[in-house]
C-alpha positions in Angstrom: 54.3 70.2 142.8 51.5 70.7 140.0 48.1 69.3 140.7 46.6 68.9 137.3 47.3 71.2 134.6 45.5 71.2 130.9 46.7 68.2 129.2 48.0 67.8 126.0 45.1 65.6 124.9 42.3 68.2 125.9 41.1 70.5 122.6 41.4 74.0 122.9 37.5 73.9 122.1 37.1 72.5 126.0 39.1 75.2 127.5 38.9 78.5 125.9 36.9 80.9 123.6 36.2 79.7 119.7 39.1 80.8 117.4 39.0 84.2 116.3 38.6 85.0 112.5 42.0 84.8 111.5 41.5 80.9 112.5 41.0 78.9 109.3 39.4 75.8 111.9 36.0 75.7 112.8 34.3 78.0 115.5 32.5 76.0 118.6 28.9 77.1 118.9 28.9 75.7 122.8 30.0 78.2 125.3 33.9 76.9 126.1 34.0 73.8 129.5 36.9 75.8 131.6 39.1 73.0 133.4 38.2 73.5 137.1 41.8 74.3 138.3 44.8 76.1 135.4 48.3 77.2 136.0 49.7 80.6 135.4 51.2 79.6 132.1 48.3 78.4 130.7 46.1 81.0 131.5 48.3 83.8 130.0 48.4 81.4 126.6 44.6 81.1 126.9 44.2 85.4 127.4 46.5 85.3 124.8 44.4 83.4 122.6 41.4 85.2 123.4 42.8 88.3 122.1 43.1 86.9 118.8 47.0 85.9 118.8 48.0 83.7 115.7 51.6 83.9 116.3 54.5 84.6 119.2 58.1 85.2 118.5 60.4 83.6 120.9 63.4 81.6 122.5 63.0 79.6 125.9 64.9 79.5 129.3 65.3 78.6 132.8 62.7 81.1 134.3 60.0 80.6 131.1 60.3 77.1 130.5 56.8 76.2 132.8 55.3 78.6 130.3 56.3 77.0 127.1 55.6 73.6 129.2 51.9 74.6 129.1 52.4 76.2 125.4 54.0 72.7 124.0 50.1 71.2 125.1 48.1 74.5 123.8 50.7 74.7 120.6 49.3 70.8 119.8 45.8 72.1 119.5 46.6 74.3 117.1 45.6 77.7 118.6 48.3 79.4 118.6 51.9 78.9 116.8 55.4 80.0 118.3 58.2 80.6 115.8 61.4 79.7 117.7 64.0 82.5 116.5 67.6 82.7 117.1 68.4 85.6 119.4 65.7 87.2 121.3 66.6 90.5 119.2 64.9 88.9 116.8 62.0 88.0 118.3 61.1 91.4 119.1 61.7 92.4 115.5 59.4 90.1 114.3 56.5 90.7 116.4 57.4 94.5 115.5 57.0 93.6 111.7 54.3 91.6 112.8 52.4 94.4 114.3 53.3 97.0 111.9 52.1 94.6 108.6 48.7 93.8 110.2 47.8 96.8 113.3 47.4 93.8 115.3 49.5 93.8 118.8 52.5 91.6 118.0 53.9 89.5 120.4 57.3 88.2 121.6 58.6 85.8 124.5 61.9 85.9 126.4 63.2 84.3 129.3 65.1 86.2 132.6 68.0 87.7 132.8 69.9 88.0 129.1 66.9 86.5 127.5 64.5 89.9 128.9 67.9 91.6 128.4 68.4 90.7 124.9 64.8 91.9 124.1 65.3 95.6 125.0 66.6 97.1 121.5 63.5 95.7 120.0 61.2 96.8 122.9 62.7 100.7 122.3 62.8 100.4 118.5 58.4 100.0 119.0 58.3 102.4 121.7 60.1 105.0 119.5 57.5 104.1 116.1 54.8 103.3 118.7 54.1 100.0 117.5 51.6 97.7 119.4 53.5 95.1 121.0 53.4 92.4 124.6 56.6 91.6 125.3 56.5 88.4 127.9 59.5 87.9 130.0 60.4 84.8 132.5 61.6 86.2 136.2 62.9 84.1 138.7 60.6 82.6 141.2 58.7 85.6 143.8 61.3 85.0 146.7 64.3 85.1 145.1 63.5 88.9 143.4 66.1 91.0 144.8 68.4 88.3 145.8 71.2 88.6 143.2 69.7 85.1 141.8 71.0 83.0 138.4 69.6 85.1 135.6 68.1 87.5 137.5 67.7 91.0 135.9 65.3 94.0 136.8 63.4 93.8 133.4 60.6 95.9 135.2 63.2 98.4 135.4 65.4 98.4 132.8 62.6 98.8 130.4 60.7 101.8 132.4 61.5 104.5 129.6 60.7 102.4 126.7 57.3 100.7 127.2 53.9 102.7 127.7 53.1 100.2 130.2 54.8 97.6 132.9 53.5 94.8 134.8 54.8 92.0 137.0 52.1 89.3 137.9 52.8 88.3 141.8 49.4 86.5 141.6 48.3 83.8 138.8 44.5 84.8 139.6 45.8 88.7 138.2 46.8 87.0 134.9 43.5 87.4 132.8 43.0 90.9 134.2 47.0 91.9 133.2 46.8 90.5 129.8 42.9 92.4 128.8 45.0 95.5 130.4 48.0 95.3 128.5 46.2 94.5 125.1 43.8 97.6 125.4 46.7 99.9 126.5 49.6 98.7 124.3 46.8 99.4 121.0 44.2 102.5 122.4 45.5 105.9 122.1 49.0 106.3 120.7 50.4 102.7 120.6 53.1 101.0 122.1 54.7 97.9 124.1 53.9 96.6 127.3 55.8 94.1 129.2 54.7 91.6 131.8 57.3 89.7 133.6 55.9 86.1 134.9 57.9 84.7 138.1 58.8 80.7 137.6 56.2 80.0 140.2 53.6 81.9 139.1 54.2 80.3 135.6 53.7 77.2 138.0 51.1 78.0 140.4 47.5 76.8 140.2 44.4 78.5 140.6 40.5 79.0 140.2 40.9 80.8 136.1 38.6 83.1 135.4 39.0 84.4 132.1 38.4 88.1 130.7 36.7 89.0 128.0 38.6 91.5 125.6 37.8 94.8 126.0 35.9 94.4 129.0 38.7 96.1 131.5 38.4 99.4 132.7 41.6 101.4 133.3 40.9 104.5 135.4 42.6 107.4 134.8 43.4 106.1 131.3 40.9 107.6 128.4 42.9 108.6 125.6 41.3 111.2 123.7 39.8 109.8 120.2 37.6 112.7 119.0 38.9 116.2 117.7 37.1 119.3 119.8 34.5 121.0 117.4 35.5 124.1 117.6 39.3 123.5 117.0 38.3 121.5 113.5 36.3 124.5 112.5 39.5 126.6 113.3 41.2 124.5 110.9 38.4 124.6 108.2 39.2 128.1 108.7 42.8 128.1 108.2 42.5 125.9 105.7 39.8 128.0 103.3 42.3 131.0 103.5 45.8 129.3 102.8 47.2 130.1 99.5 50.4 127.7 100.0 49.1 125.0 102.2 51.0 121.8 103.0 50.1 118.2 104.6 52.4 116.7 106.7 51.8 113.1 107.4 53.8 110.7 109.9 53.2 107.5 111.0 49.8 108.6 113.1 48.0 107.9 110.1 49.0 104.8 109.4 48.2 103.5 112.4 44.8 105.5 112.9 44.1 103.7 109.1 43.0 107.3 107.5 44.9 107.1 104.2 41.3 107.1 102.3 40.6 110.4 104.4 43.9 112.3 103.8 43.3 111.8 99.6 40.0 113.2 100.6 41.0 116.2 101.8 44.3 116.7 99.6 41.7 116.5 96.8 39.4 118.4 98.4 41.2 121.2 98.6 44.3 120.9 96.1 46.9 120.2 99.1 50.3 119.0 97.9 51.5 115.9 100.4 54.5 115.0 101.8 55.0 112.2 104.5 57.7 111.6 107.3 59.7 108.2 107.0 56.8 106.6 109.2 54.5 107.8 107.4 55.0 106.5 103.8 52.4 104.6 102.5 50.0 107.2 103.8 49.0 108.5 100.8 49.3 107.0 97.1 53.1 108.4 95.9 51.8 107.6 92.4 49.3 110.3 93.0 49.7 113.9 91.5 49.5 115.8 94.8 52.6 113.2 96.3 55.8 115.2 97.0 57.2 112.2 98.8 59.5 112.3 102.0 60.7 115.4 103.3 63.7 116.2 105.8 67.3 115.0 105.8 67.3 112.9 103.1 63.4 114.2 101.6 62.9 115.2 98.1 64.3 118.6 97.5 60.5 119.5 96.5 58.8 118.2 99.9 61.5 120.7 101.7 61.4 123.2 99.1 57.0 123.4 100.0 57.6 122.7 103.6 60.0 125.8 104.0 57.6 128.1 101.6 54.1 126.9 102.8 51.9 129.4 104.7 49.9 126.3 106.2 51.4 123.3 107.3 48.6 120.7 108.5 50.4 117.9 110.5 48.7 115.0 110.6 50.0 112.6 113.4 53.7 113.4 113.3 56.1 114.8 115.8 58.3 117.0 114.5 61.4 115.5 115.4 64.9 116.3 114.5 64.9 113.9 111.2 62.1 116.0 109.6 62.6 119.4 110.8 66.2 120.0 110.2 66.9 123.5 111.9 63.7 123.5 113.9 63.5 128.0 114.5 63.4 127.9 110.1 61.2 124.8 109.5 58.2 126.1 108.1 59.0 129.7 109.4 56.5 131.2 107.4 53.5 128.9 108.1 50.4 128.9 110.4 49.8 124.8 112.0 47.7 123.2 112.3 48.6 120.0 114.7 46.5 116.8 114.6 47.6 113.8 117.1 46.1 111.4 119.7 49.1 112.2 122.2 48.4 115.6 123.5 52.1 115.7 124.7 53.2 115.7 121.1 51.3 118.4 120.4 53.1 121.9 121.3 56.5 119.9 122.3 58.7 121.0 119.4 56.1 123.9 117.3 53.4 125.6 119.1 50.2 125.1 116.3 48.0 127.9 116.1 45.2 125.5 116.1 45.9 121.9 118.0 43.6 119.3 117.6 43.9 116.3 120.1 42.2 113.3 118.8 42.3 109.9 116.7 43.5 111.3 113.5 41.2 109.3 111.0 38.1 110.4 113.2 39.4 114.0 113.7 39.6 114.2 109.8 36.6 112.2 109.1 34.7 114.8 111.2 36.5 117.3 109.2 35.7 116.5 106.3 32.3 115.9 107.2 32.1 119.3 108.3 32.7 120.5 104.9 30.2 118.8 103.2 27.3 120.0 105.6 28.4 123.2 104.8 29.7 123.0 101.6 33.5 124.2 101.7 36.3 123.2 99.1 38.8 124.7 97.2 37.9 127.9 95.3 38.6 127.8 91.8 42.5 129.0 91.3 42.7 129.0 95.3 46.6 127.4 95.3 46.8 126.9 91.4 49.9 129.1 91.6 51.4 127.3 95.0 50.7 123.8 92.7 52.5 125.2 89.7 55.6 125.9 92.0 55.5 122.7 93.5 55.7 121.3 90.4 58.3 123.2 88.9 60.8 122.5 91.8 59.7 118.5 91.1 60.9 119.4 87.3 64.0 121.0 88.3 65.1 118.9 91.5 64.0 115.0 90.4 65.3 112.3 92.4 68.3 111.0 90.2 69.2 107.5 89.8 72.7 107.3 88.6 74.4 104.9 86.2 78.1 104.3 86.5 79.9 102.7 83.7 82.0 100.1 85.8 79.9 99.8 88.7 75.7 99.0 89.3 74.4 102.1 91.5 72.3 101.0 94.8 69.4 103.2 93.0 69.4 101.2 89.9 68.5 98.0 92.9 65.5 99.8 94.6 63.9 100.7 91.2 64.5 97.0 89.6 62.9 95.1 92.8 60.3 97.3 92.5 59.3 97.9 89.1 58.9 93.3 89.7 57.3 93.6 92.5 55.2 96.3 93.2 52.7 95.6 95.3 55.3 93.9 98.1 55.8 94.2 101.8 59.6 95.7 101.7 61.3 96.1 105.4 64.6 97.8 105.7 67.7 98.0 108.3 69.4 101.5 108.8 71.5 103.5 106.3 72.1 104.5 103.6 69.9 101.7 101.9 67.0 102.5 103.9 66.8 106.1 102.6 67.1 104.9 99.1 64.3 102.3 99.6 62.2 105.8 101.4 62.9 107.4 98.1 62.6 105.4 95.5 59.7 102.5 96.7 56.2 103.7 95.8 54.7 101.9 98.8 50.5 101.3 100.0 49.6 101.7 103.5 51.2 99.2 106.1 54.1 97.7 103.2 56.9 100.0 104.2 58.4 98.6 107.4 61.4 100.1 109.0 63.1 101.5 112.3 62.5 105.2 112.2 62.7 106.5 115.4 65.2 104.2 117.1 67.3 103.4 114.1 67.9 100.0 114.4 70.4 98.3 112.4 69.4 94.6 112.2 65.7 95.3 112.2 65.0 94.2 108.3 65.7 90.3 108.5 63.5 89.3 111.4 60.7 92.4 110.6 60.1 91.0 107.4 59.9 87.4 108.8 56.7 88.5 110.9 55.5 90.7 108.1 56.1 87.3 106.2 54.3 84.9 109.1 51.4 87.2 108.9 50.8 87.0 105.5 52.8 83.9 103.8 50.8 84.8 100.5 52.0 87.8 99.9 56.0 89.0 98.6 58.2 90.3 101.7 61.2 91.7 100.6 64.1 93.0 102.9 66.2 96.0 102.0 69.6 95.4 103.8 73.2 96.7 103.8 76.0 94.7 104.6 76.6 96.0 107.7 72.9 95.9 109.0 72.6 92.4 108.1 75.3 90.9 109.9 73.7 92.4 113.0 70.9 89.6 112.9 71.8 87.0 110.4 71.6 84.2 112.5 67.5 84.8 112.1 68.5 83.3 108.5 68.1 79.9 110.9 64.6 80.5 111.6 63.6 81.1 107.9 65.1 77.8 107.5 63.6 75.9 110.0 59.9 77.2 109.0 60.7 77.9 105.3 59.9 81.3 105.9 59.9 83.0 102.5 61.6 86.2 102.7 63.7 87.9 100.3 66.5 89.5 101.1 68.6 92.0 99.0 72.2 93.0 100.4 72.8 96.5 99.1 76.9 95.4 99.6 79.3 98.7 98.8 81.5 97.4 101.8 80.7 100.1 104.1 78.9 101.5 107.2 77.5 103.5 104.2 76.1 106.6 106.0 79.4 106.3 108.6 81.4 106.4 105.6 79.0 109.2 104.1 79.3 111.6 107.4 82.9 110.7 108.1 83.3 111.9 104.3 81.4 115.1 105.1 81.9 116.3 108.5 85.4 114.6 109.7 87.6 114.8 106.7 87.2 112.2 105.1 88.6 110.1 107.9 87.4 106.7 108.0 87.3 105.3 111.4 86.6 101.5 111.9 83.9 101.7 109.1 84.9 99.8 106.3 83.5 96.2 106.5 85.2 94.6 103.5 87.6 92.4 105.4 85.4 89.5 107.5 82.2 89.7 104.9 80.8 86.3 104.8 80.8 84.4 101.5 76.9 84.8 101.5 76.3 81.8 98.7 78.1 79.9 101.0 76.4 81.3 103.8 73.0 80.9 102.9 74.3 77.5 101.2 75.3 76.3 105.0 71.5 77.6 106.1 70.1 75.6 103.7 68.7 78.6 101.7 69.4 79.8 98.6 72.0 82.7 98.0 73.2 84.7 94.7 75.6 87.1 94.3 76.2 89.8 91.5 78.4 92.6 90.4 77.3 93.5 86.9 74.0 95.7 85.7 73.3 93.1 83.2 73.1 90.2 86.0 70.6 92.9 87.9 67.0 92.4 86.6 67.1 88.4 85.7 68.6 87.7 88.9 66.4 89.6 90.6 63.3 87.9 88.6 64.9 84.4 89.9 65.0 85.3 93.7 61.1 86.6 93.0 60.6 83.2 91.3 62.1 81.0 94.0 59.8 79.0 96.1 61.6 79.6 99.8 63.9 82.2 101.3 66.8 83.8 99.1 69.9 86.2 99.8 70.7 88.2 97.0 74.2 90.3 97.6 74.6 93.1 95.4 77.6 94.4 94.6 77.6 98.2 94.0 79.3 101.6 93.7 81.3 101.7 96.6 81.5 105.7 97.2 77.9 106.4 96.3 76.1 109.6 98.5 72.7 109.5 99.2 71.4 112.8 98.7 69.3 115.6 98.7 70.8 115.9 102.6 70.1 118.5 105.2 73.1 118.7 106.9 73.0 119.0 110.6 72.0 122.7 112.1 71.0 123.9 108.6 67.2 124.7 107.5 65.6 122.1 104.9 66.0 124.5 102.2 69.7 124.4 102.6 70.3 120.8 101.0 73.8 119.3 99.3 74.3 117.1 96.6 71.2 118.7 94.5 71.4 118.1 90.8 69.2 120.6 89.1 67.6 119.4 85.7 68.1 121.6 82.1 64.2 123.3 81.1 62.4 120.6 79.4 61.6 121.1 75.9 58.1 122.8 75.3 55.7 120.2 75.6 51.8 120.0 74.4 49.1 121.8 75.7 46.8 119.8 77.9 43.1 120.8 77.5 40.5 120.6 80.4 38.0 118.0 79.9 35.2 120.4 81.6 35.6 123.9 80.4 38.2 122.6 77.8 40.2 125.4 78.5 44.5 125.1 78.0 46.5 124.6 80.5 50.3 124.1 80.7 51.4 120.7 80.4 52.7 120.7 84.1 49.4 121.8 85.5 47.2 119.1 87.3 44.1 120.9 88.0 42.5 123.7 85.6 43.1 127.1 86.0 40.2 128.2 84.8 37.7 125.6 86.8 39.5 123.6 89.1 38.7 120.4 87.3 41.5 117.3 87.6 43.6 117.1 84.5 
């Protein structure tokens, strides 16, 4: 039996920290009056809270319930709010979108057994984008582990190869300590998710608390490396002064190091054409002159095109994985690297660089670029004027093409509409064909792309764009879907309901597994195997109507931008299903064991008609009309 726990009547102001900023209630001046004796649930809510948690994402059970017990009284104060989802698939998802909207650590509760079960896709969906997460999960009590008890599962276990770190508390008075740990190692170094699995009686169990201050633990033998070795940036500086044809490569490092402003730096510093990896987009402004936009199986044939002709390719934290390099012995054969990432084990796994760099990559490049100032380095005038003009002509010749059918509204024509109306949005995607589409055609700012790279989730969209959507309920969140991704996790619809969530969802519908149908089209004569999804598609105005949400469905390119402007306009959640070509191919596409050069489905333009001269603005000598810096002094057109 409890003793005395924190009641529901006591303030959060009388037994923790004051609010963090995020907190729109007023701060406490007093230092916080700890209660003398706490249970094990209430002080991982209060560590929680201390490390500046707004939100968790989660679904109760047997093993948990003394730990939503204590978060029912902390919940009343107003400290911190769960969002109760439907399946705990989707609680993981949405502290995934969560974390990947704000670079906060997202967070996400599940009880034993098929509740920690249930959890694991999203668990190895962060692992694989290394996204910041604490993933809690109820256990049976300390002596029934091992005993074959009711919902017992090895959680511990089963998630070993997915989470950078695993604990499971056998002491209440180790809770403050295990949460500051998890915190500082789920979101230092190269981020990722950390479990800790809470036994019902430790849940239970009173103690002495002593709470931990964030960032106050010391892990030993855990110092991720966050500056870039001197002499190693200088070797790049080096390589970088003598490139005629270099190349940045940009993955989803970046985003989370935050160094957008530092990679337009140096591309302008030096002229460097840009392309980014599917995690990566939103690194650098697409609207920008020096964008090439993705590259690898389903890149821009101009990204590939520069990646397999560049002399230097400058990686900024990416992996080179499979996705990106296509035939790894040809990608970039002709290139020097240079490798810049935080996880020295990516570095040298897939391409041997010529000059590694291990480090944070916004303060390896900030050091960089520094460097060049003190000693004043840049571009030369003409340096890769010729390399730029190439690029440029391959982005003449090989444009992305957005098709229109006659009969039928092309899934392009979609991704352009939404966001020619809504711009500046949050857009989260599930897997497919949709997803490279959205990659393609969204012109997206750092942290509003949002989708399952690594892991390649289907059913990640929905509940990733409900946390992108908790964190910030002012802005647009819009969800990219197919209709076979979203029937993976539409029962989330349920929790957009119940909170009023407002997401907007758009159902790219051509009554596929598209990319199953496009592979089983390509590679296994045209034999379609259990991927057609036609028959058992759910009415979804009469879905959405049984919700309580709002749903629309059309069919016709004339229906496309107004009903598109009334799911923007709509004051709550909305399904739009879009009916479209049914046998459209995503392309460019590097098909499998074939170099990025080798794409199918390009479509190369007719010359353009001679176009006006543009005229420097410095030396005001002519240029061709493709050009964007001046031959003659290096000045921006």
């Amino acid at each position: 039996m409890r003793s005395r726990s924190v009641s529901a009547g006591e303030s959060l102001s009388q037994i923790s920290l004051p609010q963090t900023e995020n907190h729109k209630q007023s701060r406490a001046s007093s230092p916080p009056v700890l209660p003398k004796r706490a249970s094990g649930g209430f002080a991982l809510l209060d560590s929680l809270h201390r490390h500046g948690v707004d939100y968790i994402f989660g679904y109760p059970g047997g093993a948990i319930l003394p730990i939503y017990d204590d978060l029912y009284k902390v919940e009343a104060t107003g400290a911190i709010k769960h969002i109760l989802v439907r399946h705990e698939q989707g609680a993981a998802h949405a502290a995934d979108g969560y974390a990947r909207a704000t670079g906060k650590v997202g967070v996400c509760f599940g009880t034993s057994g098929p509740g920690a079960t249930n959890l694991v896709t999203g668990i190895a969906t962060a692992y694989m984008d290394s996204i910041p997460m604490i993933v809690v999960t109820g256990q049976v009590a300390r002596p029934s582990i091992g005993t074959d008890a009711f919902q017992e599962t090895d959680i511990y276990g089963i998630t070993l190869p997915i989470v950078k770190h695993s604990y499971v508390v056998r002491d209440p008075k180790d809770m403050a300590r295990i949460v500051a740990e998890a915190f500082h190692i789920a979101s230092t170094g190269r981020p990722g998710p950390v479990l800790i699995d809470v036994p019902k009686d430790v849940a239970l169990e009173e103690f002495d608390y002593v709470p931990v201050k964030p960032g106050s633990v010391k892990l030993r033998g855990y110092r991720p490396t966050v500056k870039g070795n001197p002499r190693q940036i200088n070797a790049a500086i080096q390589l970088i002064t003598e490139s005629r044809r270099p190349l940045l490569y940009i993955g989803g490092g970046a985003i989370a190091a935050g160094a957008h402003e530092e990679i337009k730096e140096l591309a302008e510093l030096f002229n460097i054409p840009v392309t980014t990896t599917l995690m990566g987009i939103g690194a650098f402004d697409e609207h920008h002159p020096l964008a090439l936009g993705m590259l690898g199986m389903h890149g821009t044939a101009y990204a590939n095109f520069a990646v397999s002709d560049c002399d230097l390719l400058i990686c900024v934290g990416a992996r080179f994985d499979d996705r990106v390099t296509g035939k790894l012995d040809e990608f970039a054969s002709r290139a020097k690297v240079i490798h810049i990432d935080i996880d020295p084990a990516e570095v040298g796994k897939n391409r041997i660089p010529e000059v590694p760099i291990v480090g944070d990559v916004r303060n390896v490049l900030v050091d960089l670029l520094r460097r060049c100032k003190e000693t004043g380095v840049k571009a030369t005038p003409n340096q890769n004027q010729e390399w730029l003009n190439l690029v440029n002509r391959w982005r003449d010749e090989y444009p992305l093409i957005v098709p229109q059918h006659p009969d039928s509204i092309s899934p392009q024509e979609v991704i352009v509409e939404v966001n020619s109306q809504a711009p500046n949005a949050f857009y989260t995607t599930d897997v497919g064909q949709h997803q490279m589409w959205a990659a393609q055609f969204l012109k997206n700012g750092p942290r509003r792309w949002i989708s399952s790279a690594g892991l390649g989730t289907m059913g990640f969209g929905l509940p990733a764009a409900m946390g992108a959507k908790v964190a910030f309920p002012d802005e647009e969140v819009i969800c990219i879907s197919g209709d076979a991704s979203f029937q993976m996790c539409l029962q989330e619809l349920g929790t957009l309901a119940q909170y009023g969530i407002n997401v907007k969802t758009i159902i790219i519908n051509n009554g596929w597994q598209g990319m199953v149908r496009q592979w089983q089209q390509a590679f296994y004569g045209e034999r379609y195997s259990c991927s057609n999804m036609e028959v058992g598609m759910p009415d979804v105005e009469l879905l959405a109507k049984a919700y309580g949400i709002k749903g629309m469905v059309i069919s016709d390119r004339s229906q496309l931008k107004d009903a598109i402007a009334e799911m923007l306009a709509h004051k709550g959640p909305v399904i739009l299903n879009v009916h479209v070509t049914r046998d459209e191919n995503c392309y460019p596409m590097v098909a499998p064991g074939k170099s990025n050069a080798q794409m199918v489905g390009l479509q190369k333009q007719p010359p353009k008609a001679a176009a006006e001269p543009v005229y420097c603005s410095n030396c005001n000598a002519k240029n061709a009309p493709n050009h964007n810096f001046c031959a003659e002094c290096g000045t921006k057109l």
